[in-house]
C-alpha positions in Angstrom: 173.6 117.3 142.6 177.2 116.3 141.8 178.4 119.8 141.6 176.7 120.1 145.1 178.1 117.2 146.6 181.1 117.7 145.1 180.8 113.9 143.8 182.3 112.5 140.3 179.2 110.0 140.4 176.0 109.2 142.1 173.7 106.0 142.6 170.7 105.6 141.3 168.2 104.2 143.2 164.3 102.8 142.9 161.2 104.2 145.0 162.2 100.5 146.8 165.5 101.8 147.3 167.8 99.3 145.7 169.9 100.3 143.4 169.5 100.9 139.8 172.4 102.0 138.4 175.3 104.8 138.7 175.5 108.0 136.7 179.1 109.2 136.4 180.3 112.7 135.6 182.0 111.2 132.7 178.5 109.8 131.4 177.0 113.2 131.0 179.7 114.7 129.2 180.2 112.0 126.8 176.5 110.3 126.4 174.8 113.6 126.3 176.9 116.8 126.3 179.3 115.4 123.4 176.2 113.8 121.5 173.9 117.5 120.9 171.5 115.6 123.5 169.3 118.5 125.7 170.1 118.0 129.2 166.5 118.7 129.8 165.2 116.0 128.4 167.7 113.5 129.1 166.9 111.3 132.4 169.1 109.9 134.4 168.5 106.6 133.3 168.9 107.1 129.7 172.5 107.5 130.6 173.4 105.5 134.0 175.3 102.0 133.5 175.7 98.3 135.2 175.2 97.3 138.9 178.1 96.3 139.9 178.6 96.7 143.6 180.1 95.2 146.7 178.7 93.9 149.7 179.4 95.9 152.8 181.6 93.5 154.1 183.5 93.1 150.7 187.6 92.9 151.2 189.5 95.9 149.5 191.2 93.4 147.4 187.6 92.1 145.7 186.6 95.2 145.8 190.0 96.2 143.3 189.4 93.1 141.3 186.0 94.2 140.6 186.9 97.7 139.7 190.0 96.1 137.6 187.6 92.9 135.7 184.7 95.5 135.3 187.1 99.0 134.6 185.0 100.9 136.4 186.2 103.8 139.3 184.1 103.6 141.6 181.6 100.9 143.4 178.5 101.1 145.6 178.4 99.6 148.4 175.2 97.6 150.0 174.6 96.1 152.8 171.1 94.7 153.5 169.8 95.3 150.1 170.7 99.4 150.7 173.1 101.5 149.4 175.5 102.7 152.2 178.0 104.6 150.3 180.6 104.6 147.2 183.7 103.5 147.2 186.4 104.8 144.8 190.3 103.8 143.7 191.1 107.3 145.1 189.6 105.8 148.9 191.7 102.5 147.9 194.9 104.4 147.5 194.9 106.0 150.2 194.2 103.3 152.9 197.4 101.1 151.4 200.8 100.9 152.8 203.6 102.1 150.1 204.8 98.4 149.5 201.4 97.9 147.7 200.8 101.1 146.4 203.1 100.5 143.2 201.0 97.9 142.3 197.6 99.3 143.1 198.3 102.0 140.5 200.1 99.2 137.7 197.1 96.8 138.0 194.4 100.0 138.0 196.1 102.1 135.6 198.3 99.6 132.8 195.2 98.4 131.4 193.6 101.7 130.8 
């Protein structure tokens, strides 16, 4: 799917459709790839991490405090109890004026 999508990670979700968790490209290759594990037998679930998210109406600067407390990449975002879409620190980036970009990329990247 995320070779499809051309995605680095995707939500998981319930049959209820809240989410579950997110599965990142980086999960596979180090939980299961760099382990020996068989990709057939390994779910999804066995690999996916937290629920941290942000509500639709979410400012980009908690959203960047979330992503900077938690040191994740990327968020879900929900609105009604449903997953609407992902948001990443690439999408942050690129929506901020050059005065704040300098330190966008010192507060997401020193700590890494």
């Amino acid at each position: 799917m995320m070779r499809d999508l051309d995605v680095g990670a995707l939500p998981i979700c319930g049959d209820d459709d809240r989410l579950k968790g997110i599965i990142t490209d980086r999960d596979i290759v180090i939980k299961c790839c760099a382990e020996g594990k068989d990709l057939d037998q390994t779910t999804a679930r066995d690999l996916a991490h937290g629920r941290v998210w942000v509500d639709a109406d979410t400012s980009v600067e908690e959203a960047l405090n979330l992503m900077e407390q938690h040191r994740i990449k990327r968020l879900p975002v929900i609105d009604k109890h449903r997953i609407v879409g992902m948001i990443s620190e690439a999408d942050i980036a690129k929506e901020l004026p050059d005065s704040k970009l300098a330190e966008f990329v010192h507060r997401v990247y020193a700590s890494a």
